[in-house]
C-alpha positions, 0 to 999 in steps of 0.5 A: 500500500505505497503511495507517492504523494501530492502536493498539499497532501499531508502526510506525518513522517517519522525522525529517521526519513526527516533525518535523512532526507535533510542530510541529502539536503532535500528537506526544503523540497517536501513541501512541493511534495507534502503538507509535512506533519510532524507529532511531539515526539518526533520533534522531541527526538529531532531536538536531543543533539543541537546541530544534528541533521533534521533538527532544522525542521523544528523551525521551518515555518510549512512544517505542522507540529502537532500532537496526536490525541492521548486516546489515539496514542494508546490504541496504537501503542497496545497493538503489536508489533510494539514500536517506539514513540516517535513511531506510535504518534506518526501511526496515531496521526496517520490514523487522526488525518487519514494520511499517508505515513512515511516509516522506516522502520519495519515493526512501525510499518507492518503496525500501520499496515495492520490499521490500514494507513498508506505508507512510504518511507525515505527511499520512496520520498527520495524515489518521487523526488527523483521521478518528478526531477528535483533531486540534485544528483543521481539516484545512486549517488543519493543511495550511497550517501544513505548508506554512508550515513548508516542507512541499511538498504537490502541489494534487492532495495536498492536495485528496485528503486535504481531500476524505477529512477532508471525506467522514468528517466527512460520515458523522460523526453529528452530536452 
């Protein structure tokens, strides 16, 4: 249940994808994608290490900051596969708005699949930057430079999303 994104739709990321995302410089680029909602708990995280990557999000004006409501929390948060926090309020805001979640994680995902919300995560942010043409650099720099940065990226993963970058360049007109 993968979905991309429009502009204007909201969407509530978790601190690994906004992380990430702001070390490859792309964080300005989300609000051409999303309406980018981030919980309490994420933005808690973000704020731990001053100068950290992702800690600029706490100040862009586009970005929404919001709490997700306690009996939501708990209902997420009593279900298995038990996650962290961060992961529990972008499930339970997800569920708030009935927007797409962008997870990495593998038990928050499979959690959000379970209630029904539409997920992506960084590789398929970075993936829809890329088809639409507004990353900076090529696909597989991008990737290396996530992996760089400790980002755990399976070589079937990896080929999938070089071969989807590399199929709507194929189709791109030549200019």
């Amino acid at each position: 249940m993968e979905r991309s994104g429009r502009s204007g739709e909201p969407a509530v990321f978790d601190t690994s994808s906004l992380i990430f995302l702001d070390l490859l410089g792309y964080m300005p680029l989300l609000q051409q994608l999303y309406q980018v909602v981030v919980p309490e708990a994420v933005s808690k995280e973000l704020s731990v290490h001053t100068g950290s990557p992702g800690i600029g999000v706490m100040s862009l004006g586009w970005v929404v900051h919001r709490a997700p409501g306690t009996e939501s929390v708990r209902r997420v948060g009593s279900e298995s596969p038990t996650v962290g926090r961060g992961e529990r309020e972008v499930i339970a805001l997800g569920l708030e708005l009935s927007c797409s979640v962008v997870l990495d994680d593998r038990k928050a995902r499979l959690r959000a699949s379970r209630v029904g919300l539409a997920i992506t995560g960084t590789l398929g942010v970075l993936l829809r930057l890329h088809l639409i043409g507004l990353a900076s650099r090529g696909i597989e720099e991008d990737l290396r430079l996530l992996e760089e940065a400790g980002m755990r990226i399976s070589p079937d993963l990896r080929r999938v999303v070089i071969e989807a970058g590399e199929q709507d360049e194929d189709q791109q007109p030549r200019r």
